[in-house]
ROPA-990929 format. One record per residue (C-alpha): residue in one letter; residue number from 0; x, y, z. Coordinates in nm, 3 decimals, always signed. Example, Ala and Ser with C-alpha at 12.3 -4.5 7.8 and 13.67 -1.06 7.14 Angstrom:
BEGIN
{r->a | k->0 | east->+1.230 | north->-0.450 | up->+0.780}
{r->s | k->1 | east->+1.367 | north->-0.106 | up->+0.714}
This chain:
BEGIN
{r->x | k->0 | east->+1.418 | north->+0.626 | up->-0.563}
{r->x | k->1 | east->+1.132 | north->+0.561 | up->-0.346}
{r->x | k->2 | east->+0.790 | north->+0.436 | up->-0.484}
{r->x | k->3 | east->+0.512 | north->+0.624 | up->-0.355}
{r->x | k->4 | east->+0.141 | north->+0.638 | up->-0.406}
{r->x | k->5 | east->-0.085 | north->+0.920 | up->-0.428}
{r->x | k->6 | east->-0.465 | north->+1.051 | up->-0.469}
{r->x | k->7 | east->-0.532 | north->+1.353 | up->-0.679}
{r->x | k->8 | east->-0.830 | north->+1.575 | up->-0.483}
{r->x | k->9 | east->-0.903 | north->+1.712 | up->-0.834}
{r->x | k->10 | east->-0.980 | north->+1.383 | up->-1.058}
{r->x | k->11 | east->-0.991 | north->+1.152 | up->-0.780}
{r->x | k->12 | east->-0.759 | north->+0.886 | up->-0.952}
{r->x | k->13 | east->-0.467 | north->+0.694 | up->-0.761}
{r->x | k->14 | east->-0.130 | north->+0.660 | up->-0.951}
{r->x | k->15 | east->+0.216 | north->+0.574 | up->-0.796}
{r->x | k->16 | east->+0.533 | north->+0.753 | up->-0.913}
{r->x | k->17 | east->+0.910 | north->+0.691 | up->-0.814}
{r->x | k->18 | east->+0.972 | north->+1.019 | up->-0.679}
{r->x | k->19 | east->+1.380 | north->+1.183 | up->-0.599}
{r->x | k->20 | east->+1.427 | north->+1.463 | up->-0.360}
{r->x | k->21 | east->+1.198 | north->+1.752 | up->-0.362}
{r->x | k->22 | east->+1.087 | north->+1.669 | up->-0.659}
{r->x | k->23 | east->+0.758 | north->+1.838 | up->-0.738}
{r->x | k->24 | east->+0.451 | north->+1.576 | up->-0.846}
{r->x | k->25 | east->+0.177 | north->+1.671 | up->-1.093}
{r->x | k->26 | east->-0.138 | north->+1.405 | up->-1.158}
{r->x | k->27 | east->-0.047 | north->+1.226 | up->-1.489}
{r->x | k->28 | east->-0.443 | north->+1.229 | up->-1.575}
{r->x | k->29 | east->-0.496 | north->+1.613 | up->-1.507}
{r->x | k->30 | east->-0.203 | north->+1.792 | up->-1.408}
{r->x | k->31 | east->-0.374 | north->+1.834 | up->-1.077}
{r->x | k->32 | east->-0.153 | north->+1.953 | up->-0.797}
{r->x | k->33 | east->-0.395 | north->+1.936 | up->-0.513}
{r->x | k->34 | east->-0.241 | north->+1.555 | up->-0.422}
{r->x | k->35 | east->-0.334 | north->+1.317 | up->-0.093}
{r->x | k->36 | east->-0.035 | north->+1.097 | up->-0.027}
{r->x | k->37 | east->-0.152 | north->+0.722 | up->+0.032}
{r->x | k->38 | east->-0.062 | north->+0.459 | up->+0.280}
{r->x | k->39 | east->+0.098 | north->+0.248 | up->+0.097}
{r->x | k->40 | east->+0.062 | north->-0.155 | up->+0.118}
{r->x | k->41 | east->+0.311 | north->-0.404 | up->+0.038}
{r->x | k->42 | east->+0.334 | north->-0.746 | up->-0.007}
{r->x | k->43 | east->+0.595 | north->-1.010 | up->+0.067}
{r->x | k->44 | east->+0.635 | north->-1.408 | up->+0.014}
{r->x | k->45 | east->+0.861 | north->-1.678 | up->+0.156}
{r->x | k->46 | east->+0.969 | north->-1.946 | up->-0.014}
{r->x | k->47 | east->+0.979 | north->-2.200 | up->+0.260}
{r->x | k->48 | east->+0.629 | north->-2.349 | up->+0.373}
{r->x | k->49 | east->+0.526 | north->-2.403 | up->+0.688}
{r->x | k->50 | east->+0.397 | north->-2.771 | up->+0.754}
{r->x | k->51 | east->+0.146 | north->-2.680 | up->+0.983}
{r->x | k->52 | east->-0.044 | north->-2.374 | up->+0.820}
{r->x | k->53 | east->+0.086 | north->-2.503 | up->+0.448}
{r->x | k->54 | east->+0.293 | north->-2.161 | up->+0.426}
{r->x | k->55 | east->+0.028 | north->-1.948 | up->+0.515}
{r->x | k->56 | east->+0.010 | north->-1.719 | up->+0.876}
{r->x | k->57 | east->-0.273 | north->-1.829 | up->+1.082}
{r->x | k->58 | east->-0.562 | north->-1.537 | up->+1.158}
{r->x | k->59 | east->-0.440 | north->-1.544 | up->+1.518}
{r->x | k->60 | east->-0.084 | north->-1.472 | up->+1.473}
{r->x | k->61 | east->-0.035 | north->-1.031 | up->+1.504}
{r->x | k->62 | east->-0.047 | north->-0.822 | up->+1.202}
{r->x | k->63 | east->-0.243 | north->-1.076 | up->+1.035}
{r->x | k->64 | east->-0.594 | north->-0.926 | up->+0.892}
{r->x | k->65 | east->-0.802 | north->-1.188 | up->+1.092}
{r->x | k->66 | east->-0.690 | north->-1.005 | up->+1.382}
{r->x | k->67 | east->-0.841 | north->-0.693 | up->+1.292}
{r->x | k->68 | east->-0.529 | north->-0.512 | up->+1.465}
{r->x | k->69 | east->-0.418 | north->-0.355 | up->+1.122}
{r->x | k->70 | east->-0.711 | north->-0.123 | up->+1.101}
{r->x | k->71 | east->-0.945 | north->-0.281 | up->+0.861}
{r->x | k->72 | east->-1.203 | north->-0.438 | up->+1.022}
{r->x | k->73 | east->-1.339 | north->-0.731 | up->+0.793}
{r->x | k->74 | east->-1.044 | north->-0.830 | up->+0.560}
């Protein structure tokens, strides 16, 4: 089952919920219905380290944040 993460328009909270096929999805705060699905983000590691950058990818490599090419300018 996929993990996916939502925004209720009624109480403004986020929650995530593993949701099957179809399946209808409620707020767990309010019961709200009125729902904004979210971009979700996801995070990955590597065990091995790389001995120039210590593991870590450099700002100028793509889809790094320092590149500003994901979208959000400033992280």
């Amino acid at each position: 089952m996929p993990l996916y993460e939502y925004k209720c328009g009624k109480c403004e909270k986020s929650f995530e919920i593993l949701q099957r096929n179809n399946e209808k999805v409620v707020c767990p705060h309010c019961g709200g219905k009125s729902l904004e699905k979210l971009f979700s983000v996801f995070a990955s590691s590597s065990s091995s380290e790389s001995s120039a950058g210590g593991g870590s990818m450099p700002s100028s490599m793509p889809g790094s944040c320092g590149t500003s090419c994901c979208g959000m300018k400033g992280h």
